[in-house]
PDB file as gemmi writes it, atoms N, CA and C in Angstrom:
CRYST1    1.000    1.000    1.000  90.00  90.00  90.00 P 1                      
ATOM      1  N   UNK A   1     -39.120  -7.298 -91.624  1.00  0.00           N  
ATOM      2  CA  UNK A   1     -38.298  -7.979 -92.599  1.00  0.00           C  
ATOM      3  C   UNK A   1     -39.082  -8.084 -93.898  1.00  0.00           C  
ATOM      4  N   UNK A   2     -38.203  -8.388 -94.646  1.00  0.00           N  
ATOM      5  CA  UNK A   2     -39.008  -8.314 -96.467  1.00  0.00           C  
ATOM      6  C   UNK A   2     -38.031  -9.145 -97.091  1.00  0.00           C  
ATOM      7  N   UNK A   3     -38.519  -9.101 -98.346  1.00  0.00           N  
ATOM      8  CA  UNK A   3     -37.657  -9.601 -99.235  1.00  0.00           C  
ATOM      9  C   UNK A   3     -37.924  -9.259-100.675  1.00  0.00           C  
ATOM     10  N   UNK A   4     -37.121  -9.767-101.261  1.00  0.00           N  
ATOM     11  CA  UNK A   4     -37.048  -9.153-102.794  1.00  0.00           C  
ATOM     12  C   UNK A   4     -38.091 -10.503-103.763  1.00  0.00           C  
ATOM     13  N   UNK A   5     -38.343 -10.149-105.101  1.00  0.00           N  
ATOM     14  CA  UNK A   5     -38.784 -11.600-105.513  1.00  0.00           C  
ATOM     15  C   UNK A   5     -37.723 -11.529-106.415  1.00  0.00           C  
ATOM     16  N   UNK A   6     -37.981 -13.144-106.004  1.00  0.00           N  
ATOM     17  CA  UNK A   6     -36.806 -14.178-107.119  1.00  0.00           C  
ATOM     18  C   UNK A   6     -38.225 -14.879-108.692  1.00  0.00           C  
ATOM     19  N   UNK A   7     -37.583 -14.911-109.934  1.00  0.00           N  
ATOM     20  CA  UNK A   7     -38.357 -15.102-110.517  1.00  0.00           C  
ATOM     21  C   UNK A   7     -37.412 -16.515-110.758  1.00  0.00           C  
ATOM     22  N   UNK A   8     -38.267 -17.701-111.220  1.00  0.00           N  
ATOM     23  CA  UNK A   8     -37.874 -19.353-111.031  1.00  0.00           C  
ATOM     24  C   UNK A   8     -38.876 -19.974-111.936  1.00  0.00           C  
ATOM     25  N   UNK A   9     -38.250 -20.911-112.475  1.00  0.00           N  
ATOM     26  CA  UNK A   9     -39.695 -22.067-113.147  1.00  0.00           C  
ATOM     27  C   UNK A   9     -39.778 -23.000-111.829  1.00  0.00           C  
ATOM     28  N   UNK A  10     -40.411 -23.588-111.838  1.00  0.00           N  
ATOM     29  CA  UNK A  10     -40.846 -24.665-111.048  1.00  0.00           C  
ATOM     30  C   UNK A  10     -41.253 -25.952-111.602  1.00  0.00           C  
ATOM     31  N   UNK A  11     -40.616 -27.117-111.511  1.00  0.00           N  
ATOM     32  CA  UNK A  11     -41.124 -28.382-112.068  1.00  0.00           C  
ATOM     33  C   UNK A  11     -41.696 -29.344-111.221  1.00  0.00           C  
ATOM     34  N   UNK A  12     -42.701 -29.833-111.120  1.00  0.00           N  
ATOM     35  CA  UNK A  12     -43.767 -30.637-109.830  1.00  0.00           C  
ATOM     36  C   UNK A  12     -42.671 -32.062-109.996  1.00  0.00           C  
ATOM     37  N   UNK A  13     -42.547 -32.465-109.165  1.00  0.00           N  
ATOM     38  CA  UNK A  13     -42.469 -34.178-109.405  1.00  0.00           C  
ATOM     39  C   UNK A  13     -42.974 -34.852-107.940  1.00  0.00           C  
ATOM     40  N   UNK A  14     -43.168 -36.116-107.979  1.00  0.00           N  
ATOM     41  CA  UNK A  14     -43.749 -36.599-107.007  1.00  0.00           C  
ATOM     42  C   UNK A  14     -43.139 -36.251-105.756  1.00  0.00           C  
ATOM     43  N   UNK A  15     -42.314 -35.707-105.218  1.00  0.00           N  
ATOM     44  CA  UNK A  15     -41.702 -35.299-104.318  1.00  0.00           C  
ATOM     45  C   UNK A  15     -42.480 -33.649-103.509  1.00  0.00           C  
ATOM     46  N   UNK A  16     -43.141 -33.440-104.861  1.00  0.00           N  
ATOM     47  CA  UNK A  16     -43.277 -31.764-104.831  1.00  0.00           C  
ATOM     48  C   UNK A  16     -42.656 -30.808-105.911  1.00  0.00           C  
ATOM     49  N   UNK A  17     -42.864 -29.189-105.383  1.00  0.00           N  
ATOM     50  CA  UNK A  17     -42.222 -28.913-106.507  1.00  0.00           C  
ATOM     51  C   UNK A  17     -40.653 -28.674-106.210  1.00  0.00           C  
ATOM     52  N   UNK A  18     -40.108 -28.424-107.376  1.00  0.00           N  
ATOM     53  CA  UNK A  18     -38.632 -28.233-107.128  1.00  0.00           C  
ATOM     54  C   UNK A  18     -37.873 -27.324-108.418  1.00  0.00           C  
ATOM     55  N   UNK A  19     -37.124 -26.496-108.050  1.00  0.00           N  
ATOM     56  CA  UNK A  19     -37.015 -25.078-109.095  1.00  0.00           C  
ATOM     57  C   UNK A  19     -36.201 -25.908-110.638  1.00  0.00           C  
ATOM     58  N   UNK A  20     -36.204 -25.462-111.530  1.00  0.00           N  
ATOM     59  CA  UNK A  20     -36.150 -25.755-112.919  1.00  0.00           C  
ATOM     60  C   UNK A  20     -35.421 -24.600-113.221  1.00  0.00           C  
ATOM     61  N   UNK A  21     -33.746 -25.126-113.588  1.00  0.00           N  
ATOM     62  CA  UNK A  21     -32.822 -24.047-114.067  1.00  0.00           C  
ATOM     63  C   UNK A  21     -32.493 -23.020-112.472  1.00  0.00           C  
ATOM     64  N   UNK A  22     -32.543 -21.636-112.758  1.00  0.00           N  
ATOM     65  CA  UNK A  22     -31.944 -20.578-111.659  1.00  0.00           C  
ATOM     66  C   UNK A  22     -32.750 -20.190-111.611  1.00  0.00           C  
ATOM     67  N   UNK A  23     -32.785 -19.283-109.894  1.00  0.00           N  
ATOM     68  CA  UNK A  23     -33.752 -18.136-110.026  1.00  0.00           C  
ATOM     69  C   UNK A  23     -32.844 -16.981-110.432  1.00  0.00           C  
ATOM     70  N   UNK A  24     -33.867 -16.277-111.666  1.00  0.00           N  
ATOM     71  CA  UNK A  24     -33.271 -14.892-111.731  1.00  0.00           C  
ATOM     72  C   UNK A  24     -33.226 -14.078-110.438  1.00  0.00           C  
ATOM     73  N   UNK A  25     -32.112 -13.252-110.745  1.00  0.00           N  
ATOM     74  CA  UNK A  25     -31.662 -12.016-109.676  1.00  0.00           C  
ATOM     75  C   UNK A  25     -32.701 -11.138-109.884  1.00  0.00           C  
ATOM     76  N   UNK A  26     -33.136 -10.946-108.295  1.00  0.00           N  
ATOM     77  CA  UNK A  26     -34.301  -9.737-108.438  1.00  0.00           C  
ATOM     78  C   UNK A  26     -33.992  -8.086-109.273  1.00  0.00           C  
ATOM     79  N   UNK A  27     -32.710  -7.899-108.964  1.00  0.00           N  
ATOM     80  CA  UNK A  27     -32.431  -6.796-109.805  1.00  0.00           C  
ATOM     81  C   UNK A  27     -32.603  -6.760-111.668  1.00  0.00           C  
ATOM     82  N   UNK A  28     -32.572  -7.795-112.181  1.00  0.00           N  
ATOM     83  CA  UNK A  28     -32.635  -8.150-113.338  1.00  0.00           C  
ATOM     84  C   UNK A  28     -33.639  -8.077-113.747  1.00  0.00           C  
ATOM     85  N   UNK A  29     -34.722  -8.026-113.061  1.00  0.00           N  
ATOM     86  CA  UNK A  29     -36.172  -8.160-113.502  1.00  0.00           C  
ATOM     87  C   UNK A  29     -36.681  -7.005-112.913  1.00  0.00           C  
ATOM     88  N   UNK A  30     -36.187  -5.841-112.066  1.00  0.00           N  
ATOM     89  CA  UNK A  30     -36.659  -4.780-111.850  1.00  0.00           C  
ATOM     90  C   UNK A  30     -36.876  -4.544-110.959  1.00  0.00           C  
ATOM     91  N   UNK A  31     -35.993  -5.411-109.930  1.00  0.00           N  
ATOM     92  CA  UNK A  31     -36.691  -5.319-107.972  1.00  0.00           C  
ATOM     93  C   UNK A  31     -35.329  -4.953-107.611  1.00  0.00           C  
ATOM     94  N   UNK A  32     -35.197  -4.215-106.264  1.00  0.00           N  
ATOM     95  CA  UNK A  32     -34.348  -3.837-105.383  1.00  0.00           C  
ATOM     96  C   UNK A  32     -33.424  -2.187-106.260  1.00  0.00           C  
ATOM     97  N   UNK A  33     -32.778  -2.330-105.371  1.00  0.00           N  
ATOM     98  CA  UNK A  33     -32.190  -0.501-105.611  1.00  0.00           C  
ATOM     99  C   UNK A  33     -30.508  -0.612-105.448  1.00  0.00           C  
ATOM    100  N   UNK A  34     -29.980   0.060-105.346  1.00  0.00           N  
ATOM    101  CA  UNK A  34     -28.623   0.016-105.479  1.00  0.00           C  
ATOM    102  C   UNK A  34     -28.340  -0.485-104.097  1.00  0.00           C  
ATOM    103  N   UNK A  35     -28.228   0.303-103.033  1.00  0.00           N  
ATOM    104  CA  UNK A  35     -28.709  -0.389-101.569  1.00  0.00           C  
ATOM    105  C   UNK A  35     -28.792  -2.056-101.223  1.00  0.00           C  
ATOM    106  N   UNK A  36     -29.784  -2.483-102.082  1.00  0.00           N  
ATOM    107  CA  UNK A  36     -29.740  -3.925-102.151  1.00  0.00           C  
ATOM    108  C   UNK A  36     -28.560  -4.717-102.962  1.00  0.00           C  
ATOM    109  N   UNK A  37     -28.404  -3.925-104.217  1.00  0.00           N  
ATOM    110  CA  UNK A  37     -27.661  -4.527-105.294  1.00  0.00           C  
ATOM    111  C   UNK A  37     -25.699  -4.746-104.135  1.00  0.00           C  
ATOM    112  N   UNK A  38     -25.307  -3.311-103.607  1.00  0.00           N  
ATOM    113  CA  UNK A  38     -24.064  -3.468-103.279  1.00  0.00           C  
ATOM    114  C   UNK A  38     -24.406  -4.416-101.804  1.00  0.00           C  
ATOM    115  N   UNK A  39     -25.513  -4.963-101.049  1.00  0.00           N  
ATOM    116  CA  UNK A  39     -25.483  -5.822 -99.679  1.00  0.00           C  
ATOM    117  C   UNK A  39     -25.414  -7.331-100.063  1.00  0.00           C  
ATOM    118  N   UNK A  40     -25.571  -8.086-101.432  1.00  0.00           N  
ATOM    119  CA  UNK A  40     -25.968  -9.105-101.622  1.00  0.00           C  
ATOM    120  C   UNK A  40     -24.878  -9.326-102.380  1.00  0.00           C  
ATOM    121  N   UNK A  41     -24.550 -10.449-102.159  1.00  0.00           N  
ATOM    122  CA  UNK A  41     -23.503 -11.548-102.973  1.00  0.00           C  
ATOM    123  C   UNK A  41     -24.810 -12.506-103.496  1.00  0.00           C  
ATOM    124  N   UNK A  42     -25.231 -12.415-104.849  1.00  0.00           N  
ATOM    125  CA  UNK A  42     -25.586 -12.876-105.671  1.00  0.00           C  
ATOM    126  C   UNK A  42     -25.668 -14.364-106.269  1.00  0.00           C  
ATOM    127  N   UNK A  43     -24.378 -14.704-106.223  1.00  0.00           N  
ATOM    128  CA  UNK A  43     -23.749 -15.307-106.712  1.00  0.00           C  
ATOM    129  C   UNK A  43     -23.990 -16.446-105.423  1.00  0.00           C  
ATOM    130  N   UNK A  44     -23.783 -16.532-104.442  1.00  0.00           N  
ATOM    131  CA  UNK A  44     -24.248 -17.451-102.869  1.00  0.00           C  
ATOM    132  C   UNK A  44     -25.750 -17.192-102.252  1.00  0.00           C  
ATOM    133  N   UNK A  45     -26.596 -15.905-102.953  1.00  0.00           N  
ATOM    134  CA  UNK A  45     -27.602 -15.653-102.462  1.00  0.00           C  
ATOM    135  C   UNK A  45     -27.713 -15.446-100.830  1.00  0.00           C  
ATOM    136  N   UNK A  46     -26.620 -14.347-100.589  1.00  0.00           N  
ATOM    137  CA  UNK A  46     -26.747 -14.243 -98.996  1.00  0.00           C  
ATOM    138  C   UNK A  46     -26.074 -12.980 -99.032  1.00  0.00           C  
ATOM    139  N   UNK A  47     -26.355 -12.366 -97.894  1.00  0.00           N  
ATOM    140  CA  UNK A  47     -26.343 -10.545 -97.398  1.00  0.00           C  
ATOM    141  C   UNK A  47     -24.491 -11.004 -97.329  1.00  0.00           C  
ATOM    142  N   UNK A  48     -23.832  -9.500 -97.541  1.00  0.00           N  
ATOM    143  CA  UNK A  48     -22.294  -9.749 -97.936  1.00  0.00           C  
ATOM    144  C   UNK A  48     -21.793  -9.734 -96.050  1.00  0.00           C  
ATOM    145  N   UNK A  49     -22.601  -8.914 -95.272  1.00  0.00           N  
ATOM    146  CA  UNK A  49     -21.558  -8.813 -93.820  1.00  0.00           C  
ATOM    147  C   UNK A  49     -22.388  -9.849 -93.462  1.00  0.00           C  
ATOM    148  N   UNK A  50     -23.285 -10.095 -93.238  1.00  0.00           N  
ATOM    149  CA  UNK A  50     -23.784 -11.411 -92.055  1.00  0.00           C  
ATOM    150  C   UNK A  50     -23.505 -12.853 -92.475  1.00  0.00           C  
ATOM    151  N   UNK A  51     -23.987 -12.586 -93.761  1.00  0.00           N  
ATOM    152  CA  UNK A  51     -24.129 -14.262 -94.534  1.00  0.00           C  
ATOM    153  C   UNK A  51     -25.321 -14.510 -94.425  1.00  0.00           C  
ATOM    154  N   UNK A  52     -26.660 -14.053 -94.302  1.00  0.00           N  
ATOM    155  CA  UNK A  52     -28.177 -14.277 -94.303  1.00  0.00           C  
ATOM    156  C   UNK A  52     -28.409 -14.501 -95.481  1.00  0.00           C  
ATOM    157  N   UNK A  53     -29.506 -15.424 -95.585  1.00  0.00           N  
ATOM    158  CA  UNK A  53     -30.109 -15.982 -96.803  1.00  0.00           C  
ATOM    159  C   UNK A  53     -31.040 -14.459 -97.225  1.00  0.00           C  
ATOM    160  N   UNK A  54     -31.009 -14.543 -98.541  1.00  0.00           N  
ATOM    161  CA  UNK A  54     -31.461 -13.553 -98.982  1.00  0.00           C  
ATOM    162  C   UNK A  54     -32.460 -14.230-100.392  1.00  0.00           C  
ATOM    163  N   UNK A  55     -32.738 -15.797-100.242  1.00  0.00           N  
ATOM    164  CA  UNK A  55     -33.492 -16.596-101.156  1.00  0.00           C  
ATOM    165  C   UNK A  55     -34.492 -17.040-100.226  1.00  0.00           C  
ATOM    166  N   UNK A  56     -36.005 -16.661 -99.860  1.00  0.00           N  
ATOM    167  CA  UNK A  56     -36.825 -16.817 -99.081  1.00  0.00           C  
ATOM    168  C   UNK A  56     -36.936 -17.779 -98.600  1.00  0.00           C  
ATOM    169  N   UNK A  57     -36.923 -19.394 -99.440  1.00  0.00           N  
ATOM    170  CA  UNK A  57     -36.837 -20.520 -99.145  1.00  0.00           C  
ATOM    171  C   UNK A  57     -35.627 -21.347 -98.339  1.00  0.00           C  
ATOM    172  N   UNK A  58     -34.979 -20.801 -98.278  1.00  0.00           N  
ATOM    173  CA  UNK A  58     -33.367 -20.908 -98.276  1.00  0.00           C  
ATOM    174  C   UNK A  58     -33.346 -20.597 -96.399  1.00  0.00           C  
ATOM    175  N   UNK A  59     -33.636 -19.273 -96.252  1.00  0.00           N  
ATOM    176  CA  UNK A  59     -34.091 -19.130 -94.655  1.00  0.00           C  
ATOM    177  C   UNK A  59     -34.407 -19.983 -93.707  1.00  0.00           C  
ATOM    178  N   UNK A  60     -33.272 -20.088 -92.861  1.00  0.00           N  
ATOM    179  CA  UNK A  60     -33.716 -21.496 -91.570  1.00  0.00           C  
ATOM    180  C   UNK A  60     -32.919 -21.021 -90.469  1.00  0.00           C  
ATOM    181  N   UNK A  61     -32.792 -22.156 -89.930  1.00  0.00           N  
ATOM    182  CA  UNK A  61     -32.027 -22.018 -88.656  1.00  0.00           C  
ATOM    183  C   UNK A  61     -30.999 -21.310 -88.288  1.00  0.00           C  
ATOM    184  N   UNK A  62     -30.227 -21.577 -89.182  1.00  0.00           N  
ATOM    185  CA  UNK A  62     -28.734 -20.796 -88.970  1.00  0.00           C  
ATOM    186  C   UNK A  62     -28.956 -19.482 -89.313  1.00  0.00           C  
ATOM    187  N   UNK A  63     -29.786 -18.931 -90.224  1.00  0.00           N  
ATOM    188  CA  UNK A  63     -30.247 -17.464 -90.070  1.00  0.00           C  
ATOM    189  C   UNK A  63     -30.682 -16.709 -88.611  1.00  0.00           C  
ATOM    190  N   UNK A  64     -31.617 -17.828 -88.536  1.00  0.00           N  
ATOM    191  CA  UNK A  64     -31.888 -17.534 -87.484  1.00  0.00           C  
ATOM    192  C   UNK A  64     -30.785 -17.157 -86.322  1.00  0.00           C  
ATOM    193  N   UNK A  65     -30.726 -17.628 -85.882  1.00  0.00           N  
ATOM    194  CA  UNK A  65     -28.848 -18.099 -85.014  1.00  0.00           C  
ATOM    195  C   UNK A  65     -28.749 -16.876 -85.506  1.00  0.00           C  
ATOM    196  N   UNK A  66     -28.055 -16.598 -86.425  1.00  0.00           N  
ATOM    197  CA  UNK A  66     -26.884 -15.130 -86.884  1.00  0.00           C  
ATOM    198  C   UNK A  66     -27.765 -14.334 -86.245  1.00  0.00           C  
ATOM    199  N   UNK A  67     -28.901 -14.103 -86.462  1.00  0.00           N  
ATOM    200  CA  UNK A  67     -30.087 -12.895 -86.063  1.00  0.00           C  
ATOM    201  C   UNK A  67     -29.707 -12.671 -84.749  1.00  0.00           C  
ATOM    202  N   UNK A  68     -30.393 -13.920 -84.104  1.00  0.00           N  
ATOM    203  CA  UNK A  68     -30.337 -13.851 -82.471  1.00  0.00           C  
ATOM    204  C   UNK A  68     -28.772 -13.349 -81.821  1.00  0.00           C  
ATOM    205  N   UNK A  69     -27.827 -13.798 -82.075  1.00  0.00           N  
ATOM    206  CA  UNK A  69     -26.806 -13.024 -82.208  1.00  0.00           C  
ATOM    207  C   UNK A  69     -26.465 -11.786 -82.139  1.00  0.00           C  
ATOM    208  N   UNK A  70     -26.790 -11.025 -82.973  1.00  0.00           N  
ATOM    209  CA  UNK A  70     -26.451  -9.691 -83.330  1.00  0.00           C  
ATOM    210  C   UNK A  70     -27.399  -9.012 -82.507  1.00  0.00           C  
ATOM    211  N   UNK A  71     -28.404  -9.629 -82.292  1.00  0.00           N  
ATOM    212  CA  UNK A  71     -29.886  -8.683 -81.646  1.00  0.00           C  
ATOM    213  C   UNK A  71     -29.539  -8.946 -79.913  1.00  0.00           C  
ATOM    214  N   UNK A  72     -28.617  -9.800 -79.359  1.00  0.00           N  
ATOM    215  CA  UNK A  72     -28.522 -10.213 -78.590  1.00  0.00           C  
ATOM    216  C   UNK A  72     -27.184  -9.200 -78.063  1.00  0.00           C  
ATOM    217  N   UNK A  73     -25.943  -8.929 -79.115  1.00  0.00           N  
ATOM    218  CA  UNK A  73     -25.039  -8.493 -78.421  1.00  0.00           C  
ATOM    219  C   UNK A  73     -25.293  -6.525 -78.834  1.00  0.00           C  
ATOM    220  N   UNK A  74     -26.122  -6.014 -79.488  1.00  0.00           N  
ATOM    221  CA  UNK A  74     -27.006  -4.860 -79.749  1.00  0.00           C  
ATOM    222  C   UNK A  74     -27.682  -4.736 -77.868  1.00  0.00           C  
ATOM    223  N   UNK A  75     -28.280  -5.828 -77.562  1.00  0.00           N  
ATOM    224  CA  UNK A  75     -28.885  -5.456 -76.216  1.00  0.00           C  
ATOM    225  C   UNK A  75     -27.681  -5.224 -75.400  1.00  0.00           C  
ATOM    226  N   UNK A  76     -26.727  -6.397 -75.478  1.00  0.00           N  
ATOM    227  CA  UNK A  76     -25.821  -6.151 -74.359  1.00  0.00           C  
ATOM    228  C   UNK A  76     -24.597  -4.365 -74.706  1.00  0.00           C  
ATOM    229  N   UNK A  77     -24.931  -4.519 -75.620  1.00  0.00           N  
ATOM    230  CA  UNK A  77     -24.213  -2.585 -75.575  1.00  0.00           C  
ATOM    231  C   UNK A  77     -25.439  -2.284 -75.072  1.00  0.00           C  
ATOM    232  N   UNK A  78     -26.479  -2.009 -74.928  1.00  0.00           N  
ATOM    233  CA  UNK A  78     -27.073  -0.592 -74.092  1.00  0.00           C  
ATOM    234  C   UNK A  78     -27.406  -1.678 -72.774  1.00  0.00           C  
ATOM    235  N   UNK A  79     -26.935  -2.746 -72.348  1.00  0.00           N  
ATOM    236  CA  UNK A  79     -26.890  -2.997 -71.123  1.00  0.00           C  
ATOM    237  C   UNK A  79     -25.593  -2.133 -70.033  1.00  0.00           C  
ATOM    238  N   UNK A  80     -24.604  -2.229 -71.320  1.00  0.00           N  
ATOM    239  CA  UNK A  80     -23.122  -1.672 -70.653  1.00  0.00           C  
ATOM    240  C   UNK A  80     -23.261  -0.321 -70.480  1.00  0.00           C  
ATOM    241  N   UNK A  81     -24.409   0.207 -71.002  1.00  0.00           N  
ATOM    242  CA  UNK A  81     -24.580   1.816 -71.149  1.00  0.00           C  
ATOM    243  C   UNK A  81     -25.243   2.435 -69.646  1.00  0.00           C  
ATOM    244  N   UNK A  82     -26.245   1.361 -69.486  1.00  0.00           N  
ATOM    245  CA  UNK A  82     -26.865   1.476 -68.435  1.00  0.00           C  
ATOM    246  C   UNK A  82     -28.424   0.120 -68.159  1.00  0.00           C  
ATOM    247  N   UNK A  83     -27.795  -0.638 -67.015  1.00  0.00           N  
ATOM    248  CA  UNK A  83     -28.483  -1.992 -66.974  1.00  0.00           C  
ATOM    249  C   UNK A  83     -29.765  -1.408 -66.308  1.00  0.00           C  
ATOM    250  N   UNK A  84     -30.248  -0.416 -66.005  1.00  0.00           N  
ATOM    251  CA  UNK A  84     -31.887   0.021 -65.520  1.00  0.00           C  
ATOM    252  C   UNK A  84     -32.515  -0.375 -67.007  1.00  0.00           C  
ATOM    253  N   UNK A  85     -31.681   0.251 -67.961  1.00  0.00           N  
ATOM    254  CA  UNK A  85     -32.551  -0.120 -69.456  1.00  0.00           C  
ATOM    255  C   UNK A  85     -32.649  -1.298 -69.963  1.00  0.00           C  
ATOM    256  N   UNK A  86     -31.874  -1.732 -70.036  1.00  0.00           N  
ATOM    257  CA  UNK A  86     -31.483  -3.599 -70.318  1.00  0.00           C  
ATOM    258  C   UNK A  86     -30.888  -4.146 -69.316  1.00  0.00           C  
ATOM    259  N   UNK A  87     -31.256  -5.256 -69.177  1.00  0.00           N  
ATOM    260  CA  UNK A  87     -30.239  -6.286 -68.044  1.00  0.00           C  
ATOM    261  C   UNK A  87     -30.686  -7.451 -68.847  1.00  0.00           C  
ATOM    262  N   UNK A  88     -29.611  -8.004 -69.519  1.00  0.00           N  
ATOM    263  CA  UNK A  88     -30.341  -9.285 -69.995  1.00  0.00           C  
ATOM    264  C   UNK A  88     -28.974 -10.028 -70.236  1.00  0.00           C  
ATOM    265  N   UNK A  89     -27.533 -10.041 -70.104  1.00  0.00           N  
ATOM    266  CA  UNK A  89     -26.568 -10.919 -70.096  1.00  0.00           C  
ATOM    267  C   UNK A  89     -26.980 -11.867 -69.118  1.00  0.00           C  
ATOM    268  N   UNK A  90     -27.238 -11.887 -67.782  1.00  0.00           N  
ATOM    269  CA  UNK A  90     -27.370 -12.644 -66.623  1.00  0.00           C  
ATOM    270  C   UNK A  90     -28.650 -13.302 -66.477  1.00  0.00           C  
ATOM    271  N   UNK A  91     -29.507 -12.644 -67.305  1.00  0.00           N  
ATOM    272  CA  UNK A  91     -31.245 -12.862 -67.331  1.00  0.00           C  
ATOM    273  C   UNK A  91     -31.300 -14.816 -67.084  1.00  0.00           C  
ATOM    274  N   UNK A  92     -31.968 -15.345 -66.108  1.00  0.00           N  
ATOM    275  CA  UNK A  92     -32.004 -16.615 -65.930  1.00  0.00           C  
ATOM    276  C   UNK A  92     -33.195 -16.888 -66.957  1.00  0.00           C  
ATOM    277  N   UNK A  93     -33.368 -18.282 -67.456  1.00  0.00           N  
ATOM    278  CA  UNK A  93     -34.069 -18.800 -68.485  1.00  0.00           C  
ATOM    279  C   UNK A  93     -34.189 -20.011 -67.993  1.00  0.00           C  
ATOM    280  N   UNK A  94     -35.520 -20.663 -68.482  1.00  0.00           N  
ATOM    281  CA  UNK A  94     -35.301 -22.466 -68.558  1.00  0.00           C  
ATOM    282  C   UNK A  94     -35.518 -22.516 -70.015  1.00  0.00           C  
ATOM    283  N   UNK A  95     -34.806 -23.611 -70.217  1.00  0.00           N  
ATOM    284  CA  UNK A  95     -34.217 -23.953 -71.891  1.00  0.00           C  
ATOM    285  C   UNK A  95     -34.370 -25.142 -71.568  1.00  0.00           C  
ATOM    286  N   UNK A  96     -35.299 -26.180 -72.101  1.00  0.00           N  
ATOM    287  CA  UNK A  96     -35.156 -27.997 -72.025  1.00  0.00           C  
ATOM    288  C   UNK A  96     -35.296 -28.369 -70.958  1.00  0.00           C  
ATOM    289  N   UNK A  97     -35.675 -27.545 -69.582  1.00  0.00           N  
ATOM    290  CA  UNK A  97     -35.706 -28.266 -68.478  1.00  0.00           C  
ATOM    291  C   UNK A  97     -34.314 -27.538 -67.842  1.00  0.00           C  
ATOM    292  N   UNK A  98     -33.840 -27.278 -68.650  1.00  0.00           N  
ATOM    293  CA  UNK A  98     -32.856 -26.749 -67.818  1.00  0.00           C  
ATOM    294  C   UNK A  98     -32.297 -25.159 -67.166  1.00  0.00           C  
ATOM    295  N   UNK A  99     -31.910 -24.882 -66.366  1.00  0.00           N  
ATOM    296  CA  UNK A  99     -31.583 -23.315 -65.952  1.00  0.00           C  
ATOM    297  C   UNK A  99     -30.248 -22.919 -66.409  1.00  0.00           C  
ATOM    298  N   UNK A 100     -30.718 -21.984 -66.928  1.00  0.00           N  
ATOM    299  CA  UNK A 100     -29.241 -20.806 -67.783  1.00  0.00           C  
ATOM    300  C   UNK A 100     -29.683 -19.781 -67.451  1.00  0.00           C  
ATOM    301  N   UNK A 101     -28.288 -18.811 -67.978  1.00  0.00           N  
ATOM    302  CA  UNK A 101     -28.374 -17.404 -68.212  1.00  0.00           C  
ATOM    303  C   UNK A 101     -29.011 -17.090 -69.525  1.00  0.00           C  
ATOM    304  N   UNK A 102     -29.150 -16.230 -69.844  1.00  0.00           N  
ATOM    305  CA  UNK A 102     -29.572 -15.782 -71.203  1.00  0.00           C  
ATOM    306  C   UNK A 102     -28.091 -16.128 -72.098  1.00  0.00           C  
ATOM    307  N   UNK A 103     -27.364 -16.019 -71.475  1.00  0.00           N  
ATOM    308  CA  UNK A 103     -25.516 -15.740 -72.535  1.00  0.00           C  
ATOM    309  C   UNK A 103     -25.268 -17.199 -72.533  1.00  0.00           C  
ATOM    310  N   UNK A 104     -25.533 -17.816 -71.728  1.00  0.00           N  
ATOM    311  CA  UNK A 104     -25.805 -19.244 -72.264  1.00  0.00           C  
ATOM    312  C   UNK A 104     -26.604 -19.544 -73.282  1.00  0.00           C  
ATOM    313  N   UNK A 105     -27.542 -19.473 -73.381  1.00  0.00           N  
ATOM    314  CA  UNK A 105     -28.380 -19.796 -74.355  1.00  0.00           C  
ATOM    315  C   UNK A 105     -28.108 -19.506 -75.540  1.00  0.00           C  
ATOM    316  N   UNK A 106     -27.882 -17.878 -75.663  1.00  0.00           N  
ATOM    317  CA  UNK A 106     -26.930 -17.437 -76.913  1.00  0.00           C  
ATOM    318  C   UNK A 106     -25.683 -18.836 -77.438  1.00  0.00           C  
ATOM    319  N   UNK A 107     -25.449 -18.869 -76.160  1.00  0.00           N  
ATOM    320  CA  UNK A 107     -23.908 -19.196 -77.083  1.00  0.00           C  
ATOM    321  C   UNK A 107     -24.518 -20.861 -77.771  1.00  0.00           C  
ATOM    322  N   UNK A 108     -25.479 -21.371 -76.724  1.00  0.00           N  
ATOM    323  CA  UNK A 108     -26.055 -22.217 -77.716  1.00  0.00           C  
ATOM    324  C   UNK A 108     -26.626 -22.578 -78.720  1.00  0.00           C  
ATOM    325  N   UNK A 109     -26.874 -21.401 -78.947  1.00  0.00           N  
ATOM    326  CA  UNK A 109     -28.257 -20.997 -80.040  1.00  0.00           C  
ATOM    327  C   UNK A 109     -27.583 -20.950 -81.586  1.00  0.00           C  
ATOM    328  N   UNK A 110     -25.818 -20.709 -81.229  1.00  0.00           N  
ATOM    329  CA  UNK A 110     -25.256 -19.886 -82.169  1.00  0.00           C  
ATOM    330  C   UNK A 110     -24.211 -21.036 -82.292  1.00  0.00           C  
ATOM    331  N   UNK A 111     -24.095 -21.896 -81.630  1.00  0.00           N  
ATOM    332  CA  UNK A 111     -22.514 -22.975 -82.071  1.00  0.00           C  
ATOM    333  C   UNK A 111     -22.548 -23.402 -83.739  1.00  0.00           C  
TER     334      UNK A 111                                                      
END                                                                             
């Protein structure tokens, strides 16, 4: 994973720092390629099909979540292809003390 730079002022206050005005669009200042320019909604600072933060700071949980997701139902197609290669819908887990499937967990991971 990577990312583009965002250019920002930054103003300190006792809290820490905290951005001053916008960050410029990395394309504006000479970063990313057309590739990047047509995947990003700009304007929300997030990838146009997933909705991923695409502002470094901005990146958390719910990114996360979307990730695990997609990387999760990517395994389960080449499980359906052939489970010698993947088997991981049924895969048992402990999560909190508790016993699940893996597709449990997903679906928790992702509410």
């Amino acid at each position: 994973m990577h990312n583009h730079i965002w250019r920002s002022e930054i103003k300190w206050t006792e809290n820490g720092p905290i951005f001053h005005g916008e960050p410029e669009n990395p394309t504006d200042i000479g970063f990313g390629d057309t590739k990047f320019r047509n995947s990003v909604n700009f304007e929300a600072r997030k990838s146009k099909i997933l909705g991923l933060n695409v502002f470094p700071t901005k990146i958390g949980r719910e990114d996360a979540s979307i990730v695990l997701k997609e990387v999760y139902k990517a395994l389960c197609l080449i499980e359906s292809n052939d489970k010698q290669l993947c088997y991981i819908s049924h895969y048992p887990i402990q999560y909190v003390g508790n016993s699940m499937q893996f597709s449990e967990f997903i679906d928790l991971m992702t509410l």
